[in-house]
mmCIF file of the N, C-alpha and C atoms, coordinates in Angstrom:
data_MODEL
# 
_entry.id   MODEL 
# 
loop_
_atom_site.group_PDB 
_atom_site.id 
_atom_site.type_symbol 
_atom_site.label_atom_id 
_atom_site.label_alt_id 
_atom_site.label_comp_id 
_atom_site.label_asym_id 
_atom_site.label_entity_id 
_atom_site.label_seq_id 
_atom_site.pdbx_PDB_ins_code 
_atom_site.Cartn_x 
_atom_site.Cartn_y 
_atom_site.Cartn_z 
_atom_site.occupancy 
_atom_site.B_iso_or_equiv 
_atom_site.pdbx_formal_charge 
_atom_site.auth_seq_id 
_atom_site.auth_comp_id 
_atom_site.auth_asym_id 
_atom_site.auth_atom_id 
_atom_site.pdbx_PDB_model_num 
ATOM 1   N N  . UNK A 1 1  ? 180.727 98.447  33.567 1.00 0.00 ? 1  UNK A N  1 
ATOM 2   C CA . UNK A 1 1  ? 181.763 98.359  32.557 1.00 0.00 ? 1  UNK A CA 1 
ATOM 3   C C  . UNK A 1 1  ? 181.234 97.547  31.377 1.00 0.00 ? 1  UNK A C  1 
ATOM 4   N N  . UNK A 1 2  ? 181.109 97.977  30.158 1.00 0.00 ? 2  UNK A N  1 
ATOM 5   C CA . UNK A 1 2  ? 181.080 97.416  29.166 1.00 0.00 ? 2  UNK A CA 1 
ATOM 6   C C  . UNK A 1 2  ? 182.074 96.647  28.523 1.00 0.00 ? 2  UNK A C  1 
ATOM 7   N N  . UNK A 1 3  ? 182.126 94.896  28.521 1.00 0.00 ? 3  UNK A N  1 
ATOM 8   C CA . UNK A 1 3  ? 182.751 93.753  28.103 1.00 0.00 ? 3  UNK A CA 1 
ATOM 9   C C  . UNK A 1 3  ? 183.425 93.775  26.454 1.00 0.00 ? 3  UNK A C  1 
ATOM 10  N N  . UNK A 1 4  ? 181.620 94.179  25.978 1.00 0.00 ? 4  UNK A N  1 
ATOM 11  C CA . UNK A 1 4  ? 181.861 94.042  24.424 1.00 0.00 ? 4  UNK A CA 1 
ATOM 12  C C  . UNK A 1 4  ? 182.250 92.089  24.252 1.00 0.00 ? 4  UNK A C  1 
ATOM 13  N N  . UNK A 1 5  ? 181.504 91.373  24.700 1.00 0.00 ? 5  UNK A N  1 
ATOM 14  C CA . UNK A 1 5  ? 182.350 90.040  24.776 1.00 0.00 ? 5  UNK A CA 1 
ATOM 15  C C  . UNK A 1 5  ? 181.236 89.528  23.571 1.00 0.00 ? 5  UNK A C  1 
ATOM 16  N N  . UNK A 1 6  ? 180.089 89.502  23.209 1.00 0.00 ? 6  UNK A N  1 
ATOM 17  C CA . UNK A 1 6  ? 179.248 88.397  22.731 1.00 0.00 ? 6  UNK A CA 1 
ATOM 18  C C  . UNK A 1 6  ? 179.202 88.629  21.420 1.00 0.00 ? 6  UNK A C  1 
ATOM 19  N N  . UNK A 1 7  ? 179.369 90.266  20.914 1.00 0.00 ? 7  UNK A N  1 
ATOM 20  C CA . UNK A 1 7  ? 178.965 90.937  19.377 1.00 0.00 ? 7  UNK A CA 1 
ATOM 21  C C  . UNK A 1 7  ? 178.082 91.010  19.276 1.00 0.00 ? 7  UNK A C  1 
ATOM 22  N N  . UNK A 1 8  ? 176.852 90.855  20.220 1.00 0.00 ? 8  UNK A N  1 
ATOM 23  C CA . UNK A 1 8  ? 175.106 91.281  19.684 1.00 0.00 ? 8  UNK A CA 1 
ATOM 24  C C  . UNK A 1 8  ? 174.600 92.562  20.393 1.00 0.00 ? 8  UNK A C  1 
ATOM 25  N N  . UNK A 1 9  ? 174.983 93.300  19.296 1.00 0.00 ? 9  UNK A N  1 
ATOM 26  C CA . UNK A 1 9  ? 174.562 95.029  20.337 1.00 0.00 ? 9  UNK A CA 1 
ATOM 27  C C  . UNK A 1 9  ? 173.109 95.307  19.609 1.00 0.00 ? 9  UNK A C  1 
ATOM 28  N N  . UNK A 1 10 ? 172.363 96.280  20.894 1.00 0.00 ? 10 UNK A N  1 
ATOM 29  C CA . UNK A 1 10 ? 171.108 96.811  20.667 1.00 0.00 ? 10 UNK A CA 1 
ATOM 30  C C  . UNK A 1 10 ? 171.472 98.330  20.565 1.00 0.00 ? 10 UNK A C  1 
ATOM 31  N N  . UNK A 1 11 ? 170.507 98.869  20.124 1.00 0.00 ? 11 UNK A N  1 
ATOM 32  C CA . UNK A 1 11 ? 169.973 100.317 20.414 1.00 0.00 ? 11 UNK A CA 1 
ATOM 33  C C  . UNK A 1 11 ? 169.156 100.170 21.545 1.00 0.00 ? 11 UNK A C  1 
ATOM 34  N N  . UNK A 1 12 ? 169.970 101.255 22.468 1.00 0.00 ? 12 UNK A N  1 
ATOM 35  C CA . UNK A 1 12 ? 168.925 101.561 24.126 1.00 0.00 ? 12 UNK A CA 1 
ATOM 36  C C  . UNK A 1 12 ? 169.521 102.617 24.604 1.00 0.00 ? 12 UNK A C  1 
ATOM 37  N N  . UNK A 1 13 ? 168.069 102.967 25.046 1.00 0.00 ? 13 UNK A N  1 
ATOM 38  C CA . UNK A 1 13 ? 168.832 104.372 25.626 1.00 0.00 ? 13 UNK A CA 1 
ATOM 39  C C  . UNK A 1 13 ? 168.978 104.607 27.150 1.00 0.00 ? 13 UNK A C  1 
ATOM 40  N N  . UNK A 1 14 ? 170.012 104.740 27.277 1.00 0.00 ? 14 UNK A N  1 
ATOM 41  C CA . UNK A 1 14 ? 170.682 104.777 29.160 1.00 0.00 ? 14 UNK A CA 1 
ATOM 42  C C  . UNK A 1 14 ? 170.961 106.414 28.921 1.00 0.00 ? 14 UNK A C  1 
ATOM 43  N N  . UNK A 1 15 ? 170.697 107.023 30.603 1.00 0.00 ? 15 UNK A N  1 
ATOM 44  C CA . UNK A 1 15 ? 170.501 108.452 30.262 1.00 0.00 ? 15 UNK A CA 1 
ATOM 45  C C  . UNK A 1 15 ? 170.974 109.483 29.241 1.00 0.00 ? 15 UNK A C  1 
ATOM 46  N N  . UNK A 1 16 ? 169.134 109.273 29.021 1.00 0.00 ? 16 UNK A N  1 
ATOM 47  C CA . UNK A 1 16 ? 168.763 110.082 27.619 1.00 0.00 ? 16 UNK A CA 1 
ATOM 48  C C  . UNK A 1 16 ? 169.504 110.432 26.483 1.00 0.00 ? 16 UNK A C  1 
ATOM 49  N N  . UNK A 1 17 ? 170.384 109.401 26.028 1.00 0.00 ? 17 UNK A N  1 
ATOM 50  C CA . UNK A 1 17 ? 170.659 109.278 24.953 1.00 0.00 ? 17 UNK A CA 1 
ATOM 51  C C  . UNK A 1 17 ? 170.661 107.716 24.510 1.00 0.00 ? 17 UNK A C  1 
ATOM 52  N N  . UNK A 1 18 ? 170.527 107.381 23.528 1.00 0.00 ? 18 UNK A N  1 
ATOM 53  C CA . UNK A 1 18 ? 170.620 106.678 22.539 1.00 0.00 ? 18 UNK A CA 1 
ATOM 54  C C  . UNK A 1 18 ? 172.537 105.779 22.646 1.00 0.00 ? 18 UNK A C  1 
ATOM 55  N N  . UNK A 1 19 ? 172.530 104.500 23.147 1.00 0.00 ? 19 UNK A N  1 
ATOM 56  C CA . UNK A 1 19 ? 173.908 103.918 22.858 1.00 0.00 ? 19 UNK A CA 1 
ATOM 57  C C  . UNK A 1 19 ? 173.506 102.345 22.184 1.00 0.00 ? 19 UNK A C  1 
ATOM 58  N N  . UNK A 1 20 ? 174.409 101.891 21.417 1.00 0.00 ? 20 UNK A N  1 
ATOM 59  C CA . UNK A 1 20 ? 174.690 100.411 20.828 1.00 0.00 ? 20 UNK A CA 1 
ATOM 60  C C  . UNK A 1 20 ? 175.369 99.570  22.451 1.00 0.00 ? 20 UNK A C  1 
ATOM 61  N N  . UNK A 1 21 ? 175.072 98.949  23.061 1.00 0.00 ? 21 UNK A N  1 
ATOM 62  C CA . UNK A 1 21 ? 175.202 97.836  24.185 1.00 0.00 ? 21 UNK A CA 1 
ATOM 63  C C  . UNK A 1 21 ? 175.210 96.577  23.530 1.00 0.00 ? 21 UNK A C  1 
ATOM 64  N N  . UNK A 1 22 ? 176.333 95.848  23.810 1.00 0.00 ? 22 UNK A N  1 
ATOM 65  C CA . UNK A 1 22 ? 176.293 94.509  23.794 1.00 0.00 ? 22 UNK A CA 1 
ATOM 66  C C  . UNK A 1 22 ? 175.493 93.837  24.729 1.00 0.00 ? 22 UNK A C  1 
ATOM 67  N N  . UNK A 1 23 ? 174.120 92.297  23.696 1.00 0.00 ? 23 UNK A N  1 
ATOM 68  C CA . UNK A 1 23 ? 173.532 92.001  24.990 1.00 0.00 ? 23 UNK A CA 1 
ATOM 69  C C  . UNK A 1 23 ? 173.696 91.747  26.148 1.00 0.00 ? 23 UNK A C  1 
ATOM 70  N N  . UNK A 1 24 ? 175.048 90.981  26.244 1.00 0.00 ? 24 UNK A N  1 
ATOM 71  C CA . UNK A 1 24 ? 175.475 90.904  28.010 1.00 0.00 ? 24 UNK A CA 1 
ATOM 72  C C  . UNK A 1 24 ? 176.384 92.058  28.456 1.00 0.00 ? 24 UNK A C  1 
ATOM 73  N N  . UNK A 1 25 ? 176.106 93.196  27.953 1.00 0.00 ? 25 UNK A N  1 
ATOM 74  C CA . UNK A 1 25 ? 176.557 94.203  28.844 1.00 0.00 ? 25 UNK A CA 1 
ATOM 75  C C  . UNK A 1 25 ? 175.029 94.957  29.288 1.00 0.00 ? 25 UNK A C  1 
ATOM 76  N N  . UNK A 1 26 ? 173.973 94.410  28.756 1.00 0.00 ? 26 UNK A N  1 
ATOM 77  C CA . UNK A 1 26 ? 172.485 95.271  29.009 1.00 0.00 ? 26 UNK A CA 1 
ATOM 78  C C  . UNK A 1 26 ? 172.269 94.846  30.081 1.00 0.00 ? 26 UNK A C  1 
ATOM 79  N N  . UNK A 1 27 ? 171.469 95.502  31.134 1.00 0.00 ? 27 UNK A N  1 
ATOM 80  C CA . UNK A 1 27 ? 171.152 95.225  32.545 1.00 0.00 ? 27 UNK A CA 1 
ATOM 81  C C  . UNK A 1 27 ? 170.198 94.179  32.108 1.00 0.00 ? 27 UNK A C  1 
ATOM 82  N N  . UNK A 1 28 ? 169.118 93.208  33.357 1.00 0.00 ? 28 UNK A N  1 
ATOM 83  C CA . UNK A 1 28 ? 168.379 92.388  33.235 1.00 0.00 ? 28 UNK A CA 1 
ATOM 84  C C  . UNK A 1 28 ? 167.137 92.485  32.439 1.00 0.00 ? 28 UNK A C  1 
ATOM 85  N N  . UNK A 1 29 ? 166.728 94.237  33.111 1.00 0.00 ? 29 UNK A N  1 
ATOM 86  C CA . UNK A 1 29 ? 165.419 94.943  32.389 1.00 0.00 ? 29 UNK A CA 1 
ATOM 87  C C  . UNK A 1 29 ? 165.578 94.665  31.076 1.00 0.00 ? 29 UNK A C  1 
ATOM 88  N N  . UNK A 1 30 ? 166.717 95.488  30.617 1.00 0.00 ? 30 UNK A N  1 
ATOM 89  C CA . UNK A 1 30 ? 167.167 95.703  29.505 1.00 0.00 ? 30 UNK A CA 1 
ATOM 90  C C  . UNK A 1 30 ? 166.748 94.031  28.199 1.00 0.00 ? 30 UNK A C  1 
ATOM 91  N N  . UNK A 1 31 ? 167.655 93.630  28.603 1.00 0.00 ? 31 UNK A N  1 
ATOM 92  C CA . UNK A 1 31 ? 167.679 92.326  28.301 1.00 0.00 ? 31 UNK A CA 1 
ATOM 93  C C  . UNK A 1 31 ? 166.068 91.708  27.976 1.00 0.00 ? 31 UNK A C  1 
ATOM 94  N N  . UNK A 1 32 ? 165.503 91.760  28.918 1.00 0.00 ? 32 UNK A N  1 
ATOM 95  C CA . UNK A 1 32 ? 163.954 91.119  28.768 1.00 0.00 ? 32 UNK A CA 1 
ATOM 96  C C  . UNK A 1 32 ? 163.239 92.290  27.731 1.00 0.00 ? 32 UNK A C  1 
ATOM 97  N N  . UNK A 1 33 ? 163.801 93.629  27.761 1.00 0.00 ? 33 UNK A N  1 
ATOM 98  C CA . UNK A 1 33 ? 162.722 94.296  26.736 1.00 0.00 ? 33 UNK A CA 1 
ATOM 99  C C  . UNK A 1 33 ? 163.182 93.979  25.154 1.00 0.00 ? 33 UNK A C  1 
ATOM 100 N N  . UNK A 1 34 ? 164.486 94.145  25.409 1.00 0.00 ? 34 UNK A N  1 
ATOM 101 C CA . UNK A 1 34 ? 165.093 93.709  23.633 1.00 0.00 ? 34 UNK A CA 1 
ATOM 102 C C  . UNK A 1 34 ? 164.545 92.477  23.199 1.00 0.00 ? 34 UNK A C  1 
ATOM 103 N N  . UNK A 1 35 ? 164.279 91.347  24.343 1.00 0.00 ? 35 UNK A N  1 
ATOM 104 C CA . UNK A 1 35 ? 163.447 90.164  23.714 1.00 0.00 ? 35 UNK A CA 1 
ATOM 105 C C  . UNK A 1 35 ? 162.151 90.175  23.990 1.00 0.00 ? 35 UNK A C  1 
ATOM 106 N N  . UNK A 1 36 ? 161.602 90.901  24.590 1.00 0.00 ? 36 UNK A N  1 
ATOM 107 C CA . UNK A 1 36 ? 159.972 91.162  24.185 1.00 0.00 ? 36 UNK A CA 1 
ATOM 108 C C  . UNK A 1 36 ? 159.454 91.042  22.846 1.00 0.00 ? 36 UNK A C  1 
ATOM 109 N N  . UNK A 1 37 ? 158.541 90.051  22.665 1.00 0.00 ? 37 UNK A N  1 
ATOM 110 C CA . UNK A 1 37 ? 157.811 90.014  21.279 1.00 0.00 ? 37 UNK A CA 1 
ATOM 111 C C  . UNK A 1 37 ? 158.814 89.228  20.442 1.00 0.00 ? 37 UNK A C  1 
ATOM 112 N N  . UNK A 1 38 ? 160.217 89.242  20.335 1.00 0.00 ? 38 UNK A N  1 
ATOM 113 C CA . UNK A 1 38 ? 160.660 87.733  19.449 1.00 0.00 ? 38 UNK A CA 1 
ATOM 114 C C  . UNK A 1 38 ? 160.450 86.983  19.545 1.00 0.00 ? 38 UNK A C  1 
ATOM 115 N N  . UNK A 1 39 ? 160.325 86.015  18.287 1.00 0.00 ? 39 UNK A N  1 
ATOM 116 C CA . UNK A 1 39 ? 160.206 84.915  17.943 1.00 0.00 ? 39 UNK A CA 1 
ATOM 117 C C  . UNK A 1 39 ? 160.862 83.827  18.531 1.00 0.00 ? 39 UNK A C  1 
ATOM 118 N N  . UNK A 1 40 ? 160.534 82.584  18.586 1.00 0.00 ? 40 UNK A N  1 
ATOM 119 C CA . UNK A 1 40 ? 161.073 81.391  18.649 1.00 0.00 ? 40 UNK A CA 1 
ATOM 120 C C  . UNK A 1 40 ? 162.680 81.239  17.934 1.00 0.00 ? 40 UNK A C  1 
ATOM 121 N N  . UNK A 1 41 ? 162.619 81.342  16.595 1.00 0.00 ? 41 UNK A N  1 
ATOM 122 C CA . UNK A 1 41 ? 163.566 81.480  16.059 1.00 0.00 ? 41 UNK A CA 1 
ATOM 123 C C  . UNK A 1 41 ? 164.517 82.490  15.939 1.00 0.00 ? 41 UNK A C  1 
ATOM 124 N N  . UNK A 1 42 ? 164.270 83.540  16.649 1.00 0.00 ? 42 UNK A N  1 
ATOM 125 C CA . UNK A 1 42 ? 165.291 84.744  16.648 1.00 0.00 ? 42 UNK A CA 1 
ATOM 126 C C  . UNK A 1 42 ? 165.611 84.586  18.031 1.00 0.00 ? 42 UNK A C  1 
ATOM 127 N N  . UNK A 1 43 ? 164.732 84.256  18.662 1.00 0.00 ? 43 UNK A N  1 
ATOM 128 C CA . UNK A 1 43 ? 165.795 83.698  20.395 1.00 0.00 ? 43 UNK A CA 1 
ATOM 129 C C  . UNK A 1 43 ? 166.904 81.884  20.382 1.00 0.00 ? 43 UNK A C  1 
ATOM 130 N N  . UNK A 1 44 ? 166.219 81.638  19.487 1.00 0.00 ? 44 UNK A N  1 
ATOM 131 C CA . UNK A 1 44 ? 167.102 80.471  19.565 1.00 0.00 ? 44 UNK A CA 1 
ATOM 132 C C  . UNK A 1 44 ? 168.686 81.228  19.016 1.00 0.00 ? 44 UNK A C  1 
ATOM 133 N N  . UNK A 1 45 ? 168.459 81.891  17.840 1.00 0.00 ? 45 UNK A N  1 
ATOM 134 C CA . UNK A 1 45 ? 169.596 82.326  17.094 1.00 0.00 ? 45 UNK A CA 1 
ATOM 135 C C  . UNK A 1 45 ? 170.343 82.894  18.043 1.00 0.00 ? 45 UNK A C  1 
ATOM 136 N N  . UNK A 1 46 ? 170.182 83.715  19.076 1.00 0.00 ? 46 UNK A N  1 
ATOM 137 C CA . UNK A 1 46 ? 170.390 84.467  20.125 1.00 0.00 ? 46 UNK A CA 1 
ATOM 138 C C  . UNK A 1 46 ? 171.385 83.381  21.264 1.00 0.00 ? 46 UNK A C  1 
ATOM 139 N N  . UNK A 1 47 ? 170.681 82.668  21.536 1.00 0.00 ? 47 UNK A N  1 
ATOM 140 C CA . UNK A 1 47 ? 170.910 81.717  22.076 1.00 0.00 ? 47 UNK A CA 1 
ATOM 141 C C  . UNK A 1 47 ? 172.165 80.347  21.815 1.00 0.00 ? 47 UNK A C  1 
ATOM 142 N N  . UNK A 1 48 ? 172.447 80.491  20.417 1.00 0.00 ? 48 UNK A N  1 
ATOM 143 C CA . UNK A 1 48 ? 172.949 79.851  20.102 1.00 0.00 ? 48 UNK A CA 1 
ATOM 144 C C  . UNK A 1 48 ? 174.839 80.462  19.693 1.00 0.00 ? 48 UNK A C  1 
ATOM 145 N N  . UNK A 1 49 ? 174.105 82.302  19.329 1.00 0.00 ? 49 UNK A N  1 
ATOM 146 C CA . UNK A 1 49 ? 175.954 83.249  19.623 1.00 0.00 ? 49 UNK A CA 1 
ATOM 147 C C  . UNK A 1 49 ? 176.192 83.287  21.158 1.00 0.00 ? 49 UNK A C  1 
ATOM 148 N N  . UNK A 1 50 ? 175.358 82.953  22.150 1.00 0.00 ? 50 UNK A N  1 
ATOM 149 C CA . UNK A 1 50 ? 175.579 82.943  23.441 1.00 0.00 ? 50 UNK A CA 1 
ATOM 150 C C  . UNK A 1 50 ? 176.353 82.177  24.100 1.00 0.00 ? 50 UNK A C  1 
ATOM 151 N N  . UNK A 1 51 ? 176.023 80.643  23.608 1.00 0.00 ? 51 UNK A N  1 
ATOM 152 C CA . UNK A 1 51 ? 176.962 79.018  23.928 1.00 0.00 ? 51 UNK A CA 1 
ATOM 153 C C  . UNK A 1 51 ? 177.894 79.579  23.345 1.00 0.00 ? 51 UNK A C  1 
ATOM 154 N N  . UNK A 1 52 ? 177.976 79.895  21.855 1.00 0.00 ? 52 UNK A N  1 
ATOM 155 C CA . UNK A 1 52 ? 179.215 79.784  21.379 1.00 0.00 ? 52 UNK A CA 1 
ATOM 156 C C  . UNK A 1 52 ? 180.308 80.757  21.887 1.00 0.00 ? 52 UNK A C  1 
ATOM 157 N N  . UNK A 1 53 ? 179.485 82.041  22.118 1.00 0.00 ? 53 UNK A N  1 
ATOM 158 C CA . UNK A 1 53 ? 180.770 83.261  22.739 1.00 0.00 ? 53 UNK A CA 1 
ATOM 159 C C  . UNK A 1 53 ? 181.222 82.216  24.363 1.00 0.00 ? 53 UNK A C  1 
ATOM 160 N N  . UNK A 1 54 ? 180.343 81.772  24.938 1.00 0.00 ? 54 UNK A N  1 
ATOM 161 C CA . UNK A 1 54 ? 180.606 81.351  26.490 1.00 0.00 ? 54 UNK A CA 1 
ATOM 162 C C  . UNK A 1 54 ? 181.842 80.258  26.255 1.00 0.00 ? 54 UNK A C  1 
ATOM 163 N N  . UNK A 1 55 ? 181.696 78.939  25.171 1.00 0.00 ? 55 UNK A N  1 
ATOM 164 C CA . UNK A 1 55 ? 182.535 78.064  24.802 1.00 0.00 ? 55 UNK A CA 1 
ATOM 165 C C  . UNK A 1 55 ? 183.937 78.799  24.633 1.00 0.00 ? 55 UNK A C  1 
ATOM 166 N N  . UNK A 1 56 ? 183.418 79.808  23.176 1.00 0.00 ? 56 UNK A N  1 
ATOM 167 C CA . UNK A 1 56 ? 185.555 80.268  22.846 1.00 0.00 ? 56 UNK A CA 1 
ATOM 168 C C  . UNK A 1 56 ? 186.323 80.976  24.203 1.00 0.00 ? 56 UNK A C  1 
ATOM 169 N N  . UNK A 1 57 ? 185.264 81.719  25.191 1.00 0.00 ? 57 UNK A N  1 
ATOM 170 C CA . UNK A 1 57 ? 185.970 82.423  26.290 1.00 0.00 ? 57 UNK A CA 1 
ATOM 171 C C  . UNK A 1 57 ? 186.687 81.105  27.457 1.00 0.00 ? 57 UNK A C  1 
ATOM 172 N N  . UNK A 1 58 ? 186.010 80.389  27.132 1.00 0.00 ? 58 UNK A N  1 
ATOM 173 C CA . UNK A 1 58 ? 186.250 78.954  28.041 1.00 0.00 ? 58 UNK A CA 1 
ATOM 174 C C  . UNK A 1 58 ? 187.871 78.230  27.216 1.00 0.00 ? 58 UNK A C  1 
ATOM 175 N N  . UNK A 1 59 ? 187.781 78.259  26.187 1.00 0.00 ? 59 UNK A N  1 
ATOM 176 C CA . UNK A 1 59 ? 188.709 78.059  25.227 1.00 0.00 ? 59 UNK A CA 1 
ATOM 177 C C  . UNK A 1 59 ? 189.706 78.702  25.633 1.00 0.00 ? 59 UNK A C  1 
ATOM 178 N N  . UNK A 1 60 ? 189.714 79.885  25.359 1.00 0.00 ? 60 UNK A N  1 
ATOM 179 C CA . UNK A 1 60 ? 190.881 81.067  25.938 1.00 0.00 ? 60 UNK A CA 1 
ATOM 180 C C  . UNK A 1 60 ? 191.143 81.635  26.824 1.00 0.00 ? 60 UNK A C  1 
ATOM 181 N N  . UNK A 1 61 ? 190.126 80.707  28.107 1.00 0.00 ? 61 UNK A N  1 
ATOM 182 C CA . UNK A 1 61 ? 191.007 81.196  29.397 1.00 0.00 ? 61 UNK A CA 1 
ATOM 183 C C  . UNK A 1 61 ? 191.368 79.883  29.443 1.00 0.00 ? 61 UNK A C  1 
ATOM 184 N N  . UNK A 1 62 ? 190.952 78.761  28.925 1.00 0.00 ? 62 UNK A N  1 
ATOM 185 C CA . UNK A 1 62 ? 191.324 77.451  29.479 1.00 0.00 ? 62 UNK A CA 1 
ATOM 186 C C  . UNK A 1 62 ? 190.956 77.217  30.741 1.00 0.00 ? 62 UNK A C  1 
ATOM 187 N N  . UNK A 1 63 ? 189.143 77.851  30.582 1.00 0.00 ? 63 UNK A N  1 
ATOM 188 C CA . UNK A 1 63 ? 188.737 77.391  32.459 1.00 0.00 ? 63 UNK A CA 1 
ATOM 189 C C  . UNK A 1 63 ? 187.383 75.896  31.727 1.00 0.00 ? 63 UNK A C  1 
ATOM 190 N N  . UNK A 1 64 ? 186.977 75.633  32.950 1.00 0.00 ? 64 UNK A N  1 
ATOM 191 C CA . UNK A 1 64 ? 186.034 74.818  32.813 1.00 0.00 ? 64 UNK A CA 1 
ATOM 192 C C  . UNK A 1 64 ? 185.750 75.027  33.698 1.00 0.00 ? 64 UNK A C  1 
ATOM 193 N N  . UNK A 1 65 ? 183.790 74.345  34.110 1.00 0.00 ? 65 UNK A N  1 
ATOM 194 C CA . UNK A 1 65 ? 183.033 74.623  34.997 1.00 0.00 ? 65 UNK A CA 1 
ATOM 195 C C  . UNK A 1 65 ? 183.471 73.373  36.392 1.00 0.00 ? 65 UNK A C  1 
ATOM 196 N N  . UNK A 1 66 ? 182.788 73.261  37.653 1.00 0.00 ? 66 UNK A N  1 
ATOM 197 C CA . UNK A 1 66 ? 183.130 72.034  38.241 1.00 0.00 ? 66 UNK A CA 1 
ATOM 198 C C  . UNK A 1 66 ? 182.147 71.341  37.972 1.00 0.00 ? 66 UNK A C  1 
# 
């Protein structure tokens, strides 16, 4: 099931066609090939809509970790 939760979609293609995936809806593979070969600074950037999508969902369920 696709979330759509983070807003950072790729181009990948899941059988043989071509779809836009949000990164945390991409499988693990997935995930490690879209960051193959980036930079330092384009994974931090990455990294940094990641805390923040994880924080507002924490916000609006009103959960916290133990």
């Amino acid at each position: 099931m696709n979330r759509n939760l983070d807003g950072v979609y790729f181009r990948v293609r899941r059988n043989g066609k071509y779809e836009n995936i949000c990164f945390s809806d991409l499988t693990e593979g997935e995930m490690k090939q879209v960051m193959d070969g980036k930079g330092e600074e384009w994974l931090k950037n990455l990294c940094v809509i990641l805390g923040e999508t994880i924080h507002r969902i924490g916000d609006e369920l009103d959960i916290e970790g133990a």
